[in-house]
N, C-alpha and C positions, 0 to 999 in steps of 0.2 A: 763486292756485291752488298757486302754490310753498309757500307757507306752511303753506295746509289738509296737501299731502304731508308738507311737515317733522314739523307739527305729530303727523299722524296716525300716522308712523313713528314719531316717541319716544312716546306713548301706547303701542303697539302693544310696545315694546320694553322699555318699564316695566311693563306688564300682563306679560309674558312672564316679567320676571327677577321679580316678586313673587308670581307663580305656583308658579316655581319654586322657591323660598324657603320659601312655605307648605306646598309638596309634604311636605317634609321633616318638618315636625312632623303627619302623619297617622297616626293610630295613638299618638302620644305623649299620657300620660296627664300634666294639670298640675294643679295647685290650685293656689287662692288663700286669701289673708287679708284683709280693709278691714274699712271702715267707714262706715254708711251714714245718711242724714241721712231722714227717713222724716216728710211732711206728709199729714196728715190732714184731708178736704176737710168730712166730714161735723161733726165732733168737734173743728173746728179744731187738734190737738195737731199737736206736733212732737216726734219721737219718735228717739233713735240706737239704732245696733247695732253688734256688731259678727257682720263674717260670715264664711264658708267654705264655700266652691266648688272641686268637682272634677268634671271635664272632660275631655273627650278630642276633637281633630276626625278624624270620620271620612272627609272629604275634605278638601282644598285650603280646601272654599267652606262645609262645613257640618261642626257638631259636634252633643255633647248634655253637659248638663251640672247636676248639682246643686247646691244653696243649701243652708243650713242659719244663722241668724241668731238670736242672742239680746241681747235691750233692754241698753240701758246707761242708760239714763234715765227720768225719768217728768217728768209733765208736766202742771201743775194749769190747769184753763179751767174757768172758769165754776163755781170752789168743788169740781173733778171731778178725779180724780185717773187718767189715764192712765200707762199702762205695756208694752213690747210685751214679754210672753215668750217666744216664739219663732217665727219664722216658717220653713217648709219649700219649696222648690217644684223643680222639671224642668224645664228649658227646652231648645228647640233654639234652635241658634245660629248665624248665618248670619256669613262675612268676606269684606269686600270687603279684599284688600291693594291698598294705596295705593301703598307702597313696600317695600324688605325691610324695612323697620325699623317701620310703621306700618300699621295693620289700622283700617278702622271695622267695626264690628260691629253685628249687630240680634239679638235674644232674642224669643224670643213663647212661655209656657210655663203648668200651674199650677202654683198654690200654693196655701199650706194657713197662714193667718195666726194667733196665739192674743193678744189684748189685753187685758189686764187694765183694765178698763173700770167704774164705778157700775153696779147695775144697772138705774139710774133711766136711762141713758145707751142703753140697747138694746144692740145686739150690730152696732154697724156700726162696719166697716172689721174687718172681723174672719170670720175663717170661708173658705171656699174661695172665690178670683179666679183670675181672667183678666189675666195679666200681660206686658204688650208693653214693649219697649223699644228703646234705643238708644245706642254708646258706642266709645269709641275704645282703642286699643291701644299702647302705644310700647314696640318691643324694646329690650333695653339689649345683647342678648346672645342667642344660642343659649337660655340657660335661664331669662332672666328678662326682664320686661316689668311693666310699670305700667299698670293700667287705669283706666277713668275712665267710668262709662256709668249711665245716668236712666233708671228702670223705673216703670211707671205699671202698677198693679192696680187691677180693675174687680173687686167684691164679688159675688158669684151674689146673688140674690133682692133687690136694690136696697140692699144693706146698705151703701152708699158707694165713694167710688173713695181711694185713696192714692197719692201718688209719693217715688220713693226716688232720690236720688243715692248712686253708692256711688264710693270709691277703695279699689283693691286693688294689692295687689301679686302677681304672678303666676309662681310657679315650672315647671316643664316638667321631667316624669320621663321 
């Protein structure tokens, strides 16, 4: 029983100091820069980007925030030549702080994807999704932070699903 106390005290007292921590950056507007690794379920490709995201949290626990990505590569399967031109999307974004210095984070938002595609290939993985995800935060500082988070898009009308690893670097205005 002493333990469960101990144990529930520094939880309780860790939640508290990285609450208070995150307080601090509400209302601050940041952007980011990465670069994202982008696999294709339907089309088998593998596709990079690179992107930018700006953001703001509007509490402690939640924010909103925009993407904007354009292809750095193309990617030959099956005689087919892929290429991503840009992709757009919105997401809300939810943070658990772990610690002052570390955030896990989750995203659930649209997007608006454009793929340079054959037209023998149809139009999948391309076009408006549904995009969920998940990913972690490390502050270095007050204004900067490295992130690190896996977004999975689901395509409206069965046009395929995608998943994206991205790393960013994360500035705070």
């Amino acid at each position: 029983m002493k333990t469960f106390v101990i144990a529930a005290a520094t939880a309780l007292a860790l939640t508290a100091t990285a609450g208070a921590a995150s307080a601090q950056d509400v209302g601050r507007v940041y952007g980011s820069v990465g670069v994202s690794g982008q696999d294709n379920d339907t089309t088998n490709s593998k596709l990079g980007s690179v992107n930018a995201r700006v953001g703001t949290k509007i509490t402690p626990h939640f924010g909103v925030e925009g993407e904007a990505a354009f292809g750095t590569n193309k990617d030959t399967v099956a005689g087919s030549e892929y290429r991503l031109t840009n992709k757009v999307g919105a997401y809300g974004v939810g943070y658990l702080p772990v610690s002052p210095k570390f955030d896990l984070i989750g995203r659930v938002g649209l997007s608006d994807t454009d793929l340079k595609a054959p037209a023998a290939a149809g139009k999948f993985e391309q076009g408006t999704a549904v995009d969920y995800g998940v990913g972690a935060q490390y502050h270095f500082n007050n204004d900067y932070a490295a992130r690190v988070d896996y977004t999975k898009s689901d395509f409206v009308g069965d046009k395929g699903e995608s998943t994206a690893t991205t790393v960013s670097l994360v500035k705070k205005f």
